[in-house]
N, CA and C atoms as a LAMMPS dump frame, in Angstrom:
ITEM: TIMESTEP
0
ITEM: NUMBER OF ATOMS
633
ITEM: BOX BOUNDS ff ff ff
-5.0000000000000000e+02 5.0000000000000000e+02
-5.0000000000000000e+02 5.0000000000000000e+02
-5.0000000000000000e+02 5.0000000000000000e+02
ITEM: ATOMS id mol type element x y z
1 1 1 N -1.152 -16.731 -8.34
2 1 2 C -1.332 -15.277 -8.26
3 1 3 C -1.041 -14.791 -6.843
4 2 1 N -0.409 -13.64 -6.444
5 2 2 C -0.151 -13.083 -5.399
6 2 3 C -1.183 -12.936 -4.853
7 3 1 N -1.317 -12.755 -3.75
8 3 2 C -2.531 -12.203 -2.729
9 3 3 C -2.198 -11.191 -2.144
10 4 1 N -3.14 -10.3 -1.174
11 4 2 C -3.624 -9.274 -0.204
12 4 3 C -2.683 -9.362 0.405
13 5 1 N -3.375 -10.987 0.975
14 5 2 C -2.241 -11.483 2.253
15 5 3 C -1.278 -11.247 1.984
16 6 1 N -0.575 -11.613 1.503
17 6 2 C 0.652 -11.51 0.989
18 6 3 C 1.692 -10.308 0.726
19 7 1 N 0.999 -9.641 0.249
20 7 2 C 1.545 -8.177 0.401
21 7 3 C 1.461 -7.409 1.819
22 8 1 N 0.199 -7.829 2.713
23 8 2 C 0.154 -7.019 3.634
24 8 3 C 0.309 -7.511 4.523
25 9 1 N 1.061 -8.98 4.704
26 9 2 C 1.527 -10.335 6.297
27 9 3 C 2.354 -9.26 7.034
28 10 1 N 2.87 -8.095 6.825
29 10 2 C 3.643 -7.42 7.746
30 10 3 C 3.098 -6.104 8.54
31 11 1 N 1.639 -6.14 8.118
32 11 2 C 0.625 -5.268 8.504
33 11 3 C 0.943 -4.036 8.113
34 12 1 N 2.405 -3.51 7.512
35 12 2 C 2.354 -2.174 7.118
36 12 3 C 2.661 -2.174 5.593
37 13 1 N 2.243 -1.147 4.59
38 13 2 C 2.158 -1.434 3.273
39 13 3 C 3.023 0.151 3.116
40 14 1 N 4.291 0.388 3.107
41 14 2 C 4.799 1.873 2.892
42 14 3 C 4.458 2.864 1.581
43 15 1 N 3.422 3.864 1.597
44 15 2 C 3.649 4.031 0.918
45 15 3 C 5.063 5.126 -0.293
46 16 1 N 5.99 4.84 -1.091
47 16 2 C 7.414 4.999 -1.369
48 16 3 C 7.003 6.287 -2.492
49 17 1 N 7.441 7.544 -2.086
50 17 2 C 7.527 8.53 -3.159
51 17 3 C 9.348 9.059 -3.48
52 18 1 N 9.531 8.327 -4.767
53 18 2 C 10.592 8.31 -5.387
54 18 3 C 10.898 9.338 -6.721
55 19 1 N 11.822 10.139 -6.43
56 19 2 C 12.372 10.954 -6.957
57 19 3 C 13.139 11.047 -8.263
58 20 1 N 14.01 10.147 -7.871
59 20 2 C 15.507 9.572 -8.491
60 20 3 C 15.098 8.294 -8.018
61 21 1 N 15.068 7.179 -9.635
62 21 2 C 15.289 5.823 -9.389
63 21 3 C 16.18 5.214 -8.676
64 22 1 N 17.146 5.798 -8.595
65 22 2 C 19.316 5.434 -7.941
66 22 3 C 18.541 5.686 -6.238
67 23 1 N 17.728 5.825 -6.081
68 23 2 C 17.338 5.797 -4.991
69 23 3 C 16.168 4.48 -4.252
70 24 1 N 16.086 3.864 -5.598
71 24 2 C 14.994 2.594 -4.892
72 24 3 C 15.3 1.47 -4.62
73 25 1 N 16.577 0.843 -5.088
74 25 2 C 17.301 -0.072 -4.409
75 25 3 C 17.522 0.384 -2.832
76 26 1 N 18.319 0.862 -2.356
77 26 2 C 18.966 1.164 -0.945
78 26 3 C 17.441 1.428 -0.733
79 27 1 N 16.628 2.085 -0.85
80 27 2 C 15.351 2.085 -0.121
81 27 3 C 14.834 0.599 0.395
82 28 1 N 14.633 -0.089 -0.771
83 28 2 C 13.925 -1.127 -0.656
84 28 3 C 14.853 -1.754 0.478
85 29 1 N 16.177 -2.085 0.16
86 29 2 C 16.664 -2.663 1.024
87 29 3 C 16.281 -2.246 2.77
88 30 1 N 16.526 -0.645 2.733
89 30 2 C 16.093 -0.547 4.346
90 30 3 C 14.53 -0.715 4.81
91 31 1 N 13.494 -0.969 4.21
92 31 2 C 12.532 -1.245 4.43
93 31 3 C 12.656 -2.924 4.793
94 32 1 N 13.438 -3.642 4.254
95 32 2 C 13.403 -5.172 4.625
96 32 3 C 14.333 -5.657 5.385
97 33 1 N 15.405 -4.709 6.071
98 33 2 C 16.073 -4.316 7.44
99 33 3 C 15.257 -4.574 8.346
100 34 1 N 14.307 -3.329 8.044
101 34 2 C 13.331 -3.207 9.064
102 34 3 C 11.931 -4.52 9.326
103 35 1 N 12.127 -4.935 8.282
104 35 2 C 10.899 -6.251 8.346
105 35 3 C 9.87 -6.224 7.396
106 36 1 N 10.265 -5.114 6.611
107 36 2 C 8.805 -4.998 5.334
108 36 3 C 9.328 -5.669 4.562
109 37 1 N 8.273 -6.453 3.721
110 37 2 C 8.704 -7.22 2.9
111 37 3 C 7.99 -6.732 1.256
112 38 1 N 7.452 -5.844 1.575
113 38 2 C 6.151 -4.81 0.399
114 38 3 C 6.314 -3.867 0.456
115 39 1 N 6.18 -3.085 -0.76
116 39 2 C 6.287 -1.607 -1.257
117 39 3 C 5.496 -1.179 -2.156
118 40 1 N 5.003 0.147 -2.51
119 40 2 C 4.065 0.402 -3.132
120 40 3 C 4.779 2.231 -3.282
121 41 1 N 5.394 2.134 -4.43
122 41 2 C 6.12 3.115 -5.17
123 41 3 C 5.113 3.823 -6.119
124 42 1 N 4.594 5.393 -5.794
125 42 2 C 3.553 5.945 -6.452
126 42 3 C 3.93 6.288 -7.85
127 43 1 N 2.962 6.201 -8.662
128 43 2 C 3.058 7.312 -9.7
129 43 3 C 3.237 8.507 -9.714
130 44 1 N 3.394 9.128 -8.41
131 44 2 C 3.432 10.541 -8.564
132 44 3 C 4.472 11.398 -8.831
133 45 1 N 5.903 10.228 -9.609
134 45 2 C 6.871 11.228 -10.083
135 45 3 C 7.108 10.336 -11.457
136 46 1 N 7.847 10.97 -11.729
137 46 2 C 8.284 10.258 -13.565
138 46 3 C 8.991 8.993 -13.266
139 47 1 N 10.254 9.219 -11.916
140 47 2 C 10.906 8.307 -11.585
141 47 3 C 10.191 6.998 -11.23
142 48 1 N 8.741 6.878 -11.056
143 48 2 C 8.351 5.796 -10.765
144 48 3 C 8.218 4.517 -11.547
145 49 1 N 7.911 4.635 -12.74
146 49 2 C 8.421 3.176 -13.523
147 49 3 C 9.78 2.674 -13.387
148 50 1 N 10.768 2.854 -13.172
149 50 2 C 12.136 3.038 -13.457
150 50 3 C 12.164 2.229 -12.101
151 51 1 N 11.905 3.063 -10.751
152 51 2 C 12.274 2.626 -9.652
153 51 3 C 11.698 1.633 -9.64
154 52 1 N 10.152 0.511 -9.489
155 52 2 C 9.656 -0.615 -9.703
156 52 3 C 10.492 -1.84 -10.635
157 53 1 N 11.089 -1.191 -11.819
158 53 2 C 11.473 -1.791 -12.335
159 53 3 C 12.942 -2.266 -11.548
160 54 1 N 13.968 -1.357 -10.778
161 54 2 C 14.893 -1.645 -10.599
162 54 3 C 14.917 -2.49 -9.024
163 55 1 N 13.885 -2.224 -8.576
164 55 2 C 13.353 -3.028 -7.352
165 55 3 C 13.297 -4.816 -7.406
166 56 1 N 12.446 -4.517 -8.594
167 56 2 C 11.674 -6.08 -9.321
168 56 3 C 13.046 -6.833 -9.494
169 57 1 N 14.144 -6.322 -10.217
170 57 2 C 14.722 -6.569 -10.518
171 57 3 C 16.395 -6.646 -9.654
172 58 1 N 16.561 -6.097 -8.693
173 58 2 C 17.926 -5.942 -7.941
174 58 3 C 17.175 -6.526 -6.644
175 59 1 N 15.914 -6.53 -6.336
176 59 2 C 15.732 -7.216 -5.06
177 59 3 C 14.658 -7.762 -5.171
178 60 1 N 14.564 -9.117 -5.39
179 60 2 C 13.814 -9.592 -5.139
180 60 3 C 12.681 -10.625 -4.099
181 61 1 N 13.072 -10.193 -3.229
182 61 2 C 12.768 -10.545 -1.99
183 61 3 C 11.766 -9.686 -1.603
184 62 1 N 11.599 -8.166 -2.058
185 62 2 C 10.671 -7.295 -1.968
186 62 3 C 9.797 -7.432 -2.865
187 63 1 N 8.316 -7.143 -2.395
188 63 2 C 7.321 -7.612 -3.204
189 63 3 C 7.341 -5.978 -3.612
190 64 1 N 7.46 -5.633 -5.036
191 64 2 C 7.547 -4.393 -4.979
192 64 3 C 6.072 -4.091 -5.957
193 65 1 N 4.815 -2.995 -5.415
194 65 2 C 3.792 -2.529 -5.876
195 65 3 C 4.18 -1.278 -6.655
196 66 1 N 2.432 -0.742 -7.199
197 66 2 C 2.554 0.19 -7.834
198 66 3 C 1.567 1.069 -7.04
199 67 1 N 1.507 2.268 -6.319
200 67 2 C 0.811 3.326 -6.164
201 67 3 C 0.008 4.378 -7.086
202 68 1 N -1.281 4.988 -6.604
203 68 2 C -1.253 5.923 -7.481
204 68 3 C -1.948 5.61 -9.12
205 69 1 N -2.479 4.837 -9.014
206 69 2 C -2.253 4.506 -10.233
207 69 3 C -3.751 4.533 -10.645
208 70 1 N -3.878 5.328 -11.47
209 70 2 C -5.263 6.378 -11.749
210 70 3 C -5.991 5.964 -12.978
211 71 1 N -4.847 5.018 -14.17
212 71 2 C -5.729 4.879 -15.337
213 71 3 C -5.466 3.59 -15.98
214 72 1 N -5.64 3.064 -17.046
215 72 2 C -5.177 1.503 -17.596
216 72 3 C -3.964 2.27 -17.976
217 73 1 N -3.192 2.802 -18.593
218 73 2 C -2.1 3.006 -18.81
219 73 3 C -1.192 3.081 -17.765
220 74 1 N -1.079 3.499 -16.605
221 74 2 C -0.434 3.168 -15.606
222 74 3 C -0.461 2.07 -15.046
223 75 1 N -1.291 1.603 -15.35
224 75 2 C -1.739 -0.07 -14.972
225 75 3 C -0.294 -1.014 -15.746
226 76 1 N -0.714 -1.053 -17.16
227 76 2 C 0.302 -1.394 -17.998
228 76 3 C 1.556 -1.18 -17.88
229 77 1 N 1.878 0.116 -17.639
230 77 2 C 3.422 0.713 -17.244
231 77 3 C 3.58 0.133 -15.851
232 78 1 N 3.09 -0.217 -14.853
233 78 2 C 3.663 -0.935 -13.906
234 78 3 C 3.8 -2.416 -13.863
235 79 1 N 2.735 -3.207 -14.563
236 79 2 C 2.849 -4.575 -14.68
237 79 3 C 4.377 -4.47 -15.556
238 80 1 N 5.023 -3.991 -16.39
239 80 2 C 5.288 -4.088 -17.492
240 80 3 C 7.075 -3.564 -16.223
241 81 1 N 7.038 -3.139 -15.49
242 81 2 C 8.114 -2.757 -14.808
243 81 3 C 8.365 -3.666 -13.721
244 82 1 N 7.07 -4.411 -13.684
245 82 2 C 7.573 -6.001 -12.802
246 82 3 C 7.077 -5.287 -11.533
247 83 1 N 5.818 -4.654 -11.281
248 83 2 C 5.127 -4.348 -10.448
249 83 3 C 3.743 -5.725 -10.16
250 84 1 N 4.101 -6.293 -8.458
251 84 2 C 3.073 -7.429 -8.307
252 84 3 C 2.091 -6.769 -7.852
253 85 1 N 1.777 -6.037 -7.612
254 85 2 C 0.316 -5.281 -7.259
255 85 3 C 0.18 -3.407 -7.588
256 86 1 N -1.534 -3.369 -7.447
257 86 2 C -1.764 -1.992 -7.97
258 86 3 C -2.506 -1.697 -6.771
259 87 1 N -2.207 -0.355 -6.534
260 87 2 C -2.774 0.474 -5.384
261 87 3 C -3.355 1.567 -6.08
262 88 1 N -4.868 2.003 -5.806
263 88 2 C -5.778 3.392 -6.498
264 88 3 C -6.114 3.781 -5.355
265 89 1 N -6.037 5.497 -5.988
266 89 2 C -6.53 6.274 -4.501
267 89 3 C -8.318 6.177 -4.409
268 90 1 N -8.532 5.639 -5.922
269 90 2 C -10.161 5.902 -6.047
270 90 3 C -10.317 4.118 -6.626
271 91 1 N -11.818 4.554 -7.174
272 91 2 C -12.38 2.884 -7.552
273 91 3 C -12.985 3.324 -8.979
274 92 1 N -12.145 3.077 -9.96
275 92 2 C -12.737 3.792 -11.534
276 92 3 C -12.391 1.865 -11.897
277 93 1 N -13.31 1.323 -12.432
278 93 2 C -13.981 0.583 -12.719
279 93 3 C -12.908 0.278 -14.646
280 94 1 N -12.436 0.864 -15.043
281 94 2 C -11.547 0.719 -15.915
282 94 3 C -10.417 -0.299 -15.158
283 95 1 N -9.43 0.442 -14.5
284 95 2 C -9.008 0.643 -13.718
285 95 3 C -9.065 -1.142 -13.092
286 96 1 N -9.97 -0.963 -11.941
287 96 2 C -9.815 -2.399 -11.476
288 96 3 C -10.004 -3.544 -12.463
289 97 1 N -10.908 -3.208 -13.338
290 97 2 C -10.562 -4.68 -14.215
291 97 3 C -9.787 -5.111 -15.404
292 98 1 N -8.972 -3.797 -15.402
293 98 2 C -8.22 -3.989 -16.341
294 98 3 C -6.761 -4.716 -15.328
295 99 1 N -7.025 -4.496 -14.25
296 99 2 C -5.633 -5.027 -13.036
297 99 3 C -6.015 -6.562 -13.113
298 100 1 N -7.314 -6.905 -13.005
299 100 2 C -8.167 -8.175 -12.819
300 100 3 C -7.864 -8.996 -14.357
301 101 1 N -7.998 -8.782 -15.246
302 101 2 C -7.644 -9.112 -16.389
303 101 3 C -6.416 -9.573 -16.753
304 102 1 N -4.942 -8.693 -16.182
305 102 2 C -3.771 -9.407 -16.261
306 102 3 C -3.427 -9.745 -14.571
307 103 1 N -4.729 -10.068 -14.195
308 103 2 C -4.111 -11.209 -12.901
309 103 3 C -3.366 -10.681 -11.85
310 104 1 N -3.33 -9.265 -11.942
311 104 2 C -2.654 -8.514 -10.839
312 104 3 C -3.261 -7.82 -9.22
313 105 1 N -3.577 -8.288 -8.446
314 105 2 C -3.909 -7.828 -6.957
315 105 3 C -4.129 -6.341 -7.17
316 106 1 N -5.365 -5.815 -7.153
317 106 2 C -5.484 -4.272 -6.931
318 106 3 C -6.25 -4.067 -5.463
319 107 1 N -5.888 -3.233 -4.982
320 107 2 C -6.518 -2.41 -3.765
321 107 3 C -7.107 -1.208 -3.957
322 108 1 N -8.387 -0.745 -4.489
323 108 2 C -9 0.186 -5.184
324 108 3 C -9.076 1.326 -3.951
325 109 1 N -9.086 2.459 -3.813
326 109 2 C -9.677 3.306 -2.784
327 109 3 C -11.112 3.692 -2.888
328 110 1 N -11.432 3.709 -1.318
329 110 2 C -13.236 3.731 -1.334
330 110 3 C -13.277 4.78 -0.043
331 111 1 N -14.312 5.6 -0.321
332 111 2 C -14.647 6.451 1.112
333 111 3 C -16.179 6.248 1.206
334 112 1 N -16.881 5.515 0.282
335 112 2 C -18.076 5.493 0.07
336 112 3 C -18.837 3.726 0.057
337 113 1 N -20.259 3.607 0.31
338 113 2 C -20.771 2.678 -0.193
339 113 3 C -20.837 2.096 -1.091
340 114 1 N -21.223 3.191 -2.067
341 114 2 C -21.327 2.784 -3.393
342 114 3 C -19.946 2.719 -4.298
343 115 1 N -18.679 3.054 -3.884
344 115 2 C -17.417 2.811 -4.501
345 115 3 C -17.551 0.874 -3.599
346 116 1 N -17.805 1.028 -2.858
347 116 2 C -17.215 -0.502 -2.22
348 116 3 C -18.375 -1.522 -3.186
349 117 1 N -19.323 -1.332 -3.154
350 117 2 C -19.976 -2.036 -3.48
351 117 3 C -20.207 -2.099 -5.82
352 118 1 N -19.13 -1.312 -5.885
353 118 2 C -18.677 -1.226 -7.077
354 118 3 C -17.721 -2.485 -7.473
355 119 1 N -16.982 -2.434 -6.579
356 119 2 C -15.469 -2.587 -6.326
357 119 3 C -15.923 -4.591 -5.7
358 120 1 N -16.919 -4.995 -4.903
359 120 2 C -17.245 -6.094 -4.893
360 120 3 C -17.936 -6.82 -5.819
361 121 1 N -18.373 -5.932 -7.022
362 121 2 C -19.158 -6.33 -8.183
363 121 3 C -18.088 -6.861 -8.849
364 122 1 N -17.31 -6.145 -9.094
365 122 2 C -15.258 -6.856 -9.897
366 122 3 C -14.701 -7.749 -9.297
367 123 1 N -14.803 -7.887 -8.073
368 123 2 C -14.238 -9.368 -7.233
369 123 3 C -13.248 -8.775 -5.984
370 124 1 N -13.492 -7.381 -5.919
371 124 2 C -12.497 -7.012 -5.093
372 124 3 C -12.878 -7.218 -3.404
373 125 1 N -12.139 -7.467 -3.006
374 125 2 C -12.343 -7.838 -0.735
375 125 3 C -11.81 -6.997 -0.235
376 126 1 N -10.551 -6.537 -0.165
377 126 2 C -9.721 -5.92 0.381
378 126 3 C -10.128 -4.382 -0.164
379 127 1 N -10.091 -3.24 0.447
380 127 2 C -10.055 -1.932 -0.167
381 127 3 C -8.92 -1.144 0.377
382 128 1 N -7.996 0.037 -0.262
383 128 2 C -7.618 1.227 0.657
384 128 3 C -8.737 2.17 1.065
385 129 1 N -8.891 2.577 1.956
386 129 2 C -9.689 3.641 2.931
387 129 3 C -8.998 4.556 2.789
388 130 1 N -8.9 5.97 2.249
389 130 2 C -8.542 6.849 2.14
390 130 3 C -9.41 8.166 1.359
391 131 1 N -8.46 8.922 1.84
392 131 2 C -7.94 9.519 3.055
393 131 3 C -8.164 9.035 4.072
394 132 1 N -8.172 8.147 5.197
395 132 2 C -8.419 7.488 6.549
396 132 3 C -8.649 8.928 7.354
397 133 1 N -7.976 9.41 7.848
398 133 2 C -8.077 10.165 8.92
399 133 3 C -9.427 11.672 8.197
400 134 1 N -8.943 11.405 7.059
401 134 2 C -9.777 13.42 6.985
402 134 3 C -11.1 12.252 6.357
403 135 1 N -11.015 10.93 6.378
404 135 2 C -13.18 10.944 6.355
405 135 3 C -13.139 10.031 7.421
406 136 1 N -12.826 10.304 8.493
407 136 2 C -13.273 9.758 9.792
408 136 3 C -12.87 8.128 10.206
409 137 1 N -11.591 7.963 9.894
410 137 2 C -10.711 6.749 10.032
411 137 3 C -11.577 6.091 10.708
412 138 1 N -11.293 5.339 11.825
413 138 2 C -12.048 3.867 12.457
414 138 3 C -13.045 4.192 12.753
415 139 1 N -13.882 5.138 13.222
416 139 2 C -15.14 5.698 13.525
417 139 3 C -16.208 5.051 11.655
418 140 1 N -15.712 5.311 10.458
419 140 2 C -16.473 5.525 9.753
420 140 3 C -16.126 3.877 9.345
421 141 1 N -14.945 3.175 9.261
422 141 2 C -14.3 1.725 9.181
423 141 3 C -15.461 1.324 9.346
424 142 1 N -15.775 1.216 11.365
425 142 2 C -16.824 0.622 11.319
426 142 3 C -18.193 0.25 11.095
427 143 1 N -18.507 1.677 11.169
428 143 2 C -19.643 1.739 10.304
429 143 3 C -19.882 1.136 8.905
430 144 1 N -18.903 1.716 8.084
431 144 2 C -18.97 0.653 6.752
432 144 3 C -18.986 -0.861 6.399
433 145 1 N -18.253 -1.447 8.211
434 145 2 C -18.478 -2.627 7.926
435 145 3 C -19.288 -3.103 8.461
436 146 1 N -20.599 -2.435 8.37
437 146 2 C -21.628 -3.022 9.536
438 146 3 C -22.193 -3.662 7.928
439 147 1 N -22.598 -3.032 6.609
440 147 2 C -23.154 -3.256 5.79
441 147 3 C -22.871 -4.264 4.989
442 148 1 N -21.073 -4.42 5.28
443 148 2 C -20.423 -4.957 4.215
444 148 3 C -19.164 -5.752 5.038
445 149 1 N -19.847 -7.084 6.014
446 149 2 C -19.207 -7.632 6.521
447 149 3 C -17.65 -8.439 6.128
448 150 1 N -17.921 -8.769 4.623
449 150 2 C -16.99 -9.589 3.753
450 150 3 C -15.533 -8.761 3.428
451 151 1 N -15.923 -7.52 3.887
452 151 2 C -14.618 -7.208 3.55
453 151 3 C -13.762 -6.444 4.563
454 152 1 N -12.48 -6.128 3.709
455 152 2 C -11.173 -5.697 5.282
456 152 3 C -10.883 -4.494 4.524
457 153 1 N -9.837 -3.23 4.88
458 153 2 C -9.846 -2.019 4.727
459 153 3 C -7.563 -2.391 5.184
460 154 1 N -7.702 -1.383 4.249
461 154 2 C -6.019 -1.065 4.174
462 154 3 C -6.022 -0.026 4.359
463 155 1 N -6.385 0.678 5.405
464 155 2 C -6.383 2.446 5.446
465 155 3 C -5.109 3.057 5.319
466 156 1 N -5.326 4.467 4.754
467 156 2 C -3.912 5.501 4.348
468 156 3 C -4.206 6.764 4.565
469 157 1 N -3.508 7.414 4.604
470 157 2 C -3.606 8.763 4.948
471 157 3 C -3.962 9.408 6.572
472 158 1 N -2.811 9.862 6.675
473 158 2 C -2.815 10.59 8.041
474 158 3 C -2.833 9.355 9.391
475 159 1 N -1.857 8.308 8.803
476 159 2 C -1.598 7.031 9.872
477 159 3 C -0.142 7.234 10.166
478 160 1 N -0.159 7.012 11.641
479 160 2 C 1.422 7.537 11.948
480 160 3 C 1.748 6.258 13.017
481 161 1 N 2.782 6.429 13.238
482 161 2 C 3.544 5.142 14.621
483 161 3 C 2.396 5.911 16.008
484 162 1 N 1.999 6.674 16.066
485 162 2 C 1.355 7.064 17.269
486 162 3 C -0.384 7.063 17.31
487 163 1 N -0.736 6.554 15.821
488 163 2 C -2.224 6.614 15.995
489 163 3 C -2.172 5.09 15.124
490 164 1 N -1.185 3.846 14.621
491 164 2 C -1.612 2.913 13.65
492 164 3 C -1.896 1.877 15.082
493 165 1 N -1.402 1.998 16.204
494 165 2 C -2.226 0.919 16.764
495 165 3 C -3.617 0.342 17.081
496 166 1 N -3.987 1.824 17.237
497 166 2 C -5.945 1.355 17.186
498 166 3 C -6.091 1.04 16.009
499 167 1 N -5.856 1.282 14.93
500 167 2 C -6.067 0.674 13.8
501 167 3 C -5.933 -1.023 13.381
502 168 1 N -4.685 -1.335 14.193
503 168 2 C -4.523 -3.09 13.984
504 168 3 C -5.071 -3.67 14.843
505 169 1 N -5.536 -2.815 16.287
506 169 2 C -6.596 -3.923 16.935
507 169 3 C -7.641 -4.32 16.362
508 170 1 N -8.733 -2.806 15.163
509 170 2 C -9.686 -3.156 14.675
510 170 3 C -9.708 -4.551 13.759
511 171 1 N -10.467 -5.864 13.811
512 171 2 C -10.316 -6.875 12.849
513 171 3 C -10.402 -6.75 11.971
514 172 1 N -11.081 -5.3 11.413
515 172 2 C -11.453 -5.463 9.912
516 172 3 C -10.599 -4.42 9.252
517 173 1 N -9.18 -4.406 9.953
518 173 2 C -8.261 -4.089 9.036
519 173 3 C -7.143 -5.14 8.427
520 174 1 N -6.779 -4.957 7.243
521 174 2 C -5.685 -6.08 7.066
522 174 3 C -4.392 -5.339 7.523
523 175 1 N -4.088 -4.257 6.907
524 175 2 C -2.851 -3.484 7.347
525 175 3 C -2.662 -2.189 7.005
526 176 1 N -1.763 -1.562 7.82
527 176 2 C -2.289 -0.05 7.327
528 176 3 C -1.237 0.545 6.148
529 177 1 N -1.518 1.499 6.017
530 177 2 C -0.651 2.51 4.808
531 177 3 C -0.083 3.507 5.224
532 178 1 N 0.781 3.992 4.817
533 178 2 C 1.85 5.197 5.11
534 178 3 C 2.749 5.522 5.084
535 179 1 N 3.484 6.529 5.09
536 179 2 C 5.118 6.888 4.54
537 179 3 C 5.672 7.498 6.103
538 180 1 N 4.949 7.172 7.02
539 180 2 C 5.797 7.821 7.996
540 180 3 C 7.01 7.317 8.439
541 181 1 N 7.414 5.537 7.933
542 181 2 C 9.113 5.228 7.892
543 181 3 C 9.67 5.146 6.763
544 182 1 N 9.019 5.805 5.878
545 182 2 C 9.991 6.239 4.662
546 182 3 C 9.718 7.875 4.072
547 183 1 N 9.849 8.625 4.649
548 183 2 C 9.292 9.987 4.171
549 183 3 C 10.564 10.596 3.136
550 184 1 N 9.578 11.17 2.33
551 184 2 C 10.256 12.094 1.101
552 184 3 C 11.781 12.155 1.611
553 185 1 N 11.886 13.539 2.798
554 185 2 C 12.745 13.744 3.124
555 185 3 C 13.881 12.887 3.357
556 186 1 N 13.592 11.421 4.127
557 186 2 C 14.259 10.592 4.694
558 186 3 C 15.087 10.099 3.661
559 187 1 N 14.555 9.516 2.216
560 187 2 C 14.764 9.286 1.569
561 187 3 C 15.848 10.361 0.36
562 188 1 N 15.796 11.249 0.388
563 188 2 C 16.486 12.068 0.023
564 188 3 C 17.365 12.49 0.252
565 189 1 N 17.745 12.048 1.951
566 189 2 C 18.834 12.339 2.65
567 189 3 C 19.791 11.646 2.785
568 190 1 N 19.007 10.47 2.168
569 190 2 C 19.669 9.094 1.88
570 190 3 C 20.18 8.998 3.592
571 191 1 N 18.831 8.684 4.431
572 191 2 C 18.865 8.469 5.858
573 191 3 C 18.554 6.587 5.444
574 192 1 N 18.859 5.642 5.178
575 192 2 C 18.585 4.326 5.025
576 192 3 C 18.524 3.943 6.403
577 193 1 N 19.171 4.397 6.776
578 193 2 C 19.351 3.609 8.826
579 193 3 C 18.038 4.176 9.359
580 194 1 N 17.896 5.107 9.397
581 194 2 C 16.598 5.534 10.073
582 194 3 C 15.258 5.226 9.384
583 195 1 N 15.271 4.763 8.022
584 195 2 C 13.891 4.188 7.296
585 195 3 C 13.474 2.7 8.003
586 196 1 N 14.959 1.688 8.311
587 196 2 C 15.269 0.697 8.854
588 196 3 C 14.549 0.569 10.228
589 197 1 N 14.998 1.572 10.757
590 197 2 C 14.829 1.928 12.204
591 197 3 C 13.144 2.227 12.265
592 198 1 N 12.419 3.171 11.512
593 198 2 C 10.673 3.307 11.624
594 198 3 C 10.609 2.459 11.242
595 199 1 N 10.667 1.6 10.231
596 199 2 C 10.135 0.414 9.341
597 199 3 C 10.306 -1.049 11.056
598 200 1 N 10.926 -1.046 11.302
599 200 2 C 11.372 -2.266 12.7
600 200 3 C 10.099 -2.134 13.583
601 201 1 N 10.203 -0.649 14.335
602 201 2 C 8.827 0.142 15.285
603 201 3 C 7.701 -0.192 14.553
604 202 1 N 7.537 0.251 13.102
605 202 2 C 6.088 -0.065 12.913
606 202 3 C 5.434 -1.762 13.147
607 203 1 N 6.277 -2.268 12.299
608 203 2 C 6.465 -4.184 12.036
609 203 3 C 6.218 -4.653 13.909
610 204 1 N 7.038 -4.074 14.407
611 204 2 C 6.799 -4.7 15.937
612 204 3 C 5.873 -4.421 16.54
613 205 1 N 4.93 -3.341 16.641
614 205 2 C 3.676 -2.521 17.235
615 205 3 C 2.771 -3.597 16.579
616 206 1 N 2.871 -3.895 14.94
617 206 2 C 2.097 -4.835 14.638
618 206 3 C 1.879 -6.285 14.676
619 207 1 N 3.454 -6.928 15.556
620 207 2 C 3.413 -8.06 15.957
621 207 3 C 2.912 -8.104 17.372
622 208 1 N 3.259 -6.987 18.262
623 208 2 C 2.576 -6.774 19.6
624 208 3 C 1.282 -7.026 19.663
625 209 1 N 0.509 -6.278 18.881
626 209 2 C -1.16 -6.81 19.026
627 209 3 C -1.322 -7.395 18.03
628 210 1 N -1.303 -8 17.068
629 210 2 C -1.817 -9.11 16.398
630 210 3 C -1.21 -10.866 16.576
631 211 1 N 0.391 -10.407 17.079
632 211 2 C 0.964 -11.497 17.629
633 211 3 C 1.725 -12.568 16.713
């Protein structure tokens, strides 16, 4: 079975909002230009089964995830598109063990105690932290892990190349989340060189301090 590790050895986890499937090959590829070797393609357009699937399938060298993913039916529609992991913005208890059941790596989202300590009742270690920045990114990290030493945090939301380094010094992150080297736009512009180009900066900031 895949692991955490595994998805997140490059400390950044992008998250990919795809439009047009004809667009997730050349994506994927410039993300592993740049040194990512993981993706996490949301549900939040129709195009998203399609693109996982054509990822899974035209590159496989990319560990390609599923974002977004809110219910067991999206669960299914991404395993089923050759998606190796599930990413939730929340912790609905359907949800993670129905990911746990067909053996698939989920990263549940938690802003709370009682979501984490939900979420360790199912077997889960790893969490996304999100929104990171609008509920008090590393300030609240640590606090949460004063209670709940066993586990590490994949924070998202509102993480950029200019604020993810305090984030990878903290230990009790595994890696962070974000679209700031693959943004909507970028992708639409079919800018591949410049996804290449943030995707390199982020990967290296995170070999700088973790080493």
């Amino acid at each position: 079975m895949l692991s955490i590790d595994q998805v997140s050895a490059c400390g950044v986890v992008p998250v990919v909002v795809l439009e047009d499937a004809a667009q997730a090959v050349p994506t994927a590829k410039a993300l592993l230009k740049g040194g990512i070797n993981a993706m996490e393609i949301t549900f939040r357009t129709a195009a998203a089964k399609e693109s996982i699937a054509r990822v899974a399938a035209e590159v496989p060298e990319m560990i390609v995830g599923a974002g977004t993913v809110v219910n067991v039916q999206q669960v299914h529609d991404a395993v089923d598109a050759g998606a190796k992991f599930i990413v939730s913005p929340g912790s609905a208890e359907d949800v993670i063990a129905e990911a746990m059941k067909l053996n698939v790596p989920i990263t549940p989202g938690v802003v709370t105690p009682s979501e984490i300590m939900l979420g360790l009742k199912l077997g889960v270690k790893v969490f996304k932290f999100f929104p990171a920045e609008s509920f008090g990114g590393l300030k609240t990290i640590k606090a949460l892990s004063g209670p709940f030493p066993q586990i590490k945090f994949i924070p998202t939301g509102g993480i950029n190349q200019a604020n993810a380094a305090e984030y990878f010094k903290n230990p009790k992150i595994q890696a962070v989340g974000g679209s700031w080297m693959v943004t909507k736009d970028m992708v639409n512009a079919g800018d591949f060189d410049g996804i290449a180009e943030k995707s390199a900066a982020a990967t290296a900031l995170f070999k700088e301090i973790r080493g």
